[in-house]
C-alpha positions in Angstrom: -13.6 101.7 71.2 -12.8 105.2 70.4 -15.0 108.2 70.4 -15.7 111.0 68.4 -15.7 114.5 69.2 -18.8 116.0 71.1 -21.6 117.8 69.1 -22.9 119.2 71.8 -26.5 118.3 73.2 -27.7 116.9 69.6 -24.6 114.2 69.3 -27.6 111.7 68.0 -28.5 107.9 69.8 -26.2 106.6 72.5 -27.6 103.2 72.7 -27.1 101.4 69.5 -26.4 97.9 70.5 -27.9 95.4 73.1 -31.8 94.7 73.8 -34.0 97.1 73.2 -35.9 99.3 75.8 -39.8 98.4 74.2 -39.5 95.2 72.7 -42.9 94.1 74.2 -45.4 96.6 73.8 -48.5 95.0 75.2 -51.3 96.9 76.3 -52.0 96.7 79.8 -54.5 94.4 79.5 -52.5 91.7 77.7 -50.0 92.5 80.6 -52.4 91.3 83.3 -53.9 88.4 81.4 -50.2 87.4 80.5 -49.3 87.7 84.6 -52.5 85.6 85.2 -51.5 82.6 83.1 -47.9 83.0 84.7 -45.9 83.4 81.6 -44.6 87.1 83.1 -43.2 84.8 86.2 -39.3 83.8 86.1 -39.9 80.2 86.3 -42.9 79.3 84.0 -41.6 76.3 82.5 -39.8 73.4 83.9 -36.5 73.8 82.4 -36.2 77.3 83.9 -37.2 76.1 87.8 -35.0 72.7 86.7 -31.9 75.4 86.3 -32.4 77.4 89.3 -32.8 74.4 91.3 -29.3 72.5 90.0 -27.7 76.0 90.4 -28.7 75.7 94.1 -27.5 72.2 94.9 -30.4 70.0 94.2 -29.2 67.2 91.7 -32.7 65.4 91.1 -35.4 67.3 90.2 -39.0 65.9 88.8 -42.2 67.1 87.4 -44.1 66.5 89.9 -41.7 68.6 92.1 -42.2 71.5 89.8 -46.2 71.1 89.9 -46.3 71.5 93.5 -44.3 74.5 93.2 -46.5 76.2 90.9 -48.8 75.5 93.6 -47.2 77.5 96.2 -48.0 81.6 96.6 -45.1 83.7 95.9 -43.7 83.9 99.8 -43.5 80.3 99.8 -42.3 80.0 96.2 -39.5 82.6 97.9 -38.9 80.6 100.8 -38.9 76.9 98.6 -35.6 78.2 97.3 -34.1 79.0 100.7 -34.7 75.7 102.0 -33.2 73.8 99.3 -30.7 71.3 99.8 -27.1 72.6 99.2 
């Protein structure tokens, strides 16, 4: 894509596409209640945790697997990946 000419330190926006910066703005207390449910975590549903586990090698993955992963603090959440079948 071309470019214009400079204008200087007033040449306007530079981000007009993609996602923007402060699409959720929560308060900070929605933020914690939101992080105490676990919605803010990367694998609050089971399809999410169903995909990282089938990227990592496992082939059969059940609800009940997923349950007692929620279960687990976050080092062991951490390390429940590491040790997954390849």
């Amino acid at each position: 894509m071309a470019k214009g000419k400079s204008r200087g330190a007033a040449g306007g926006p530079h981000k007009n596409h993609g996602p923007k910066r402060h699409m959720h703005a929560w308060c900070g207390i929605m933020k914690q209640d939101f992080a105490k449910a676990g919605l803010l975590n990367k694998y609050h549903d089971f399809e999410s945790w169903a995909q990282a586990c089938q990227a990592r090698g496992s082939k059969h993955v059940t609800a009940a697997d997923f349950e007692a992963f929620c279960g687990l603090k976050p080092e062991e959440q951490k390390a429940y990946f590491q040790n997954l079948r390849k």
